[in-house]
N, C-alpha and C positions, 0 to 999 in steps of 0.2 A: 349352910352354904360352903361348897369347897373352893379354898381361894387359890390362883393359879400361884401365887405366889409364896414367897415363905415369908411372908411380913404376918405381922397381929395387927388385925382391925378390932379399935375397940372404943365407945363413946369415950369423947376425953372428958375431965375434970375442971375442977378450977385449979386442982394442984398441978395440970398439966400445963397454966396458957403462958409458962415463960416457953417450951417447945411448940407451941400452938403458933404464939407471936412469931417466934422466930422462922418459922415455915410460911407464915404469911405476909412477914415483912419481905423473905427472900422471891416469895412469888411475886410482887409489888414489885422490888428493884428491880429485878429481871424482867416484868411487862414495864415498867417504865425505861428504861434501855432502851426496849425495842419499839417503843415506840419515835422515842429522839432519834434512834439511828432511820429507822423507815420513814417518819415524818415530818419529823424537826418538831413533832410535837412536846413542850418542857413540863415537868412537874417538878411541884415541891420536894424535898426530900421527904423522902419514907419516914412519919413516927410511929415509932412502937408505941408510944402512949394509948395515939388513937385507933390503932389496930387494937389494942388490949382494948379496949373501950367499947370497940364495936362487937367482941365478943358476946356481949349482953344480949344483942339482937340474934345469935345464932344456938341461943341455949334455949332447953324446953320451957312452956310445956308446946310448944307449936316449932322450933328446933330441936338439933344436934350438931355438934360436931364429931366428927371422926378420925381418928389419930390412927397411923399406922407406924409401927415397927419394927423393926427387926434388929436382935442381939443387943435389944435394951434401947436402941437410938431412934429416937420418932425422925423417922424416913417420908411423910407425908400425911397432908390434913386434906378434909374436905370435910363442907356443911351442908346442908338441908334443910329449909326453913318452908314455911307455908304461905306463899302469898294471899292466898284466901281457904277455904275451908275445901275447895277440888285441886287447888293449883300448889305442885309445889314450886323452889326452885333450887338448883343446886348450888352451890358458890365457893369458890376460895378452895376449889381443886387443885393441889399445886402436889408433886414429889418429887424430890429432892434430886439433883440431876446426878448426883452419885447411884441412887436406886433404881434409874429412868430403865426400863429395858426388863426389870424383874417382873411387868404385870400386875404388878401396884397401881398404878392408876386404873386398869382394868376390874382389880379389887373393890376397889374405894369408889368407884362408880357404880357396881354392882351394889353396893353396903347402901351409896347413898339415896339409891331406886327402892331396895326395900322398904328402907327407912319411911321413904314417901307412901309406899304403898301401905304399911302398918299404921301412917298419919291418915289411912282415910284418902289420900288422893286422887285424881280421875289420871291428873293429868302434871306432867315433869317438864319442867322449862331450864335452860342455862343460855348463861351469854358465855362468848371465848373469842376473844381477838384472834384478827384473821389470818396472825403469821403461827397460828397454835395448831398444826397442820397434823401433828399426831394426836392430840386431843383430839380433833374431828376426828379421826380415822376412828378411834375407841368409839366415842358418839352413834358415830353412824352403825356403827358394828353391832351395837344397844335398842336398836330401831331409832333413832335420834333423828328428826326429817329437820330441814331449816323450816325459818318462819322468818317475818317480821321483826321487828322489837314489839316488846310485849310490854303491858303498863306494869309498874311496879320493878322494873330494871333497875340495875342501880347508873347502868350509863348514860351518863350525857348525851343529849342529841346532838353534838359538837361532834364528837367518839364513836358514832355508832355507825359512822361511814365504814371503822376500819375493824369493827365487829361483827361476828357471824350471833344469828340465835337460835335456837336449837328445840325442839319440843317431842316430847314421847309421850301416847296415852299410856297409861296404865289398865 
């Protein structure tokens, strides 16, 4: 795969998930901001505990995650997991707003479709709140069509007013 970018996509480790966390916490704060200032919706503060915690669920053998770099600094994560045995989904797509603009996200979504398609998958699902306006564009660029919410989401049906959801066959 040629990556538009000069980042390195590569599966991360467990010796990677203090940079893993930390890119998932920051996408975390940053969607919970935006949702207090858009909606006055509040959340707890961010723990890295249980974001470290939830990494469990995004390891193989039916996960990955995926770490990107550049000049040694993980610049961006994204996961891939299997909802069932045709479905994947992608999750915890986030890089880093220093990197925004290199085509790193374009990367890491290309990495995270393979990944699905090497799992066996028919078909790729994701969620992305509705002020993620350049995510979509990548999305749709990928054949990404909307949908519904799909079972197995992680969002609440409270939240999913101010979420888009996404699905591409494979």
């Amino acid at each position: 795969m040629v990556l538009k970018s000069s980042a390195t996509l590569r599966e991360a480790t467990v010796s990677d998930d203090d940079a893993v966390v930390a890119l998932m916490c920051r996408y975390l704060i940053w969607v919970y901001a935006m949702l207090r200032e858009r909606h006055g919706i509040e959340f707890p503060a961010v723990d890295a505990s249980l974001v470290r915690d939830s990494l469990a669920g995004l390891r193989g053998p039916s996960a990955i995650i995926v770490l990107a770099e550049r000049d040694g600094d993980a610049i961006g994560v994204g996961a891939v997991r299997n909802l069932d045995t045709q479905i994947a989904e992608i999750k915890r797509m986030y890089v880093s707003t220093e990197a925004r603009g290199l085509h790193v996200g374009s990367d890491l979504l290309d990495r995270l479709i393979t990944e699905s398609q090497d799992a066996g998958a028919d078909l790729v699902r994701l969620d992305s709140a509705e002020f993620m306006t350049d995510a979509h564009r990548i999305y749709r660029s990928r054949a990404f069509v909307e949908r519904p919410p799909y079972p197995g989401s992680e969002i609440p049906e409270a939240l999913q007013q101010h979420w888009l959801f996404f699905e591409r066959a494979l």
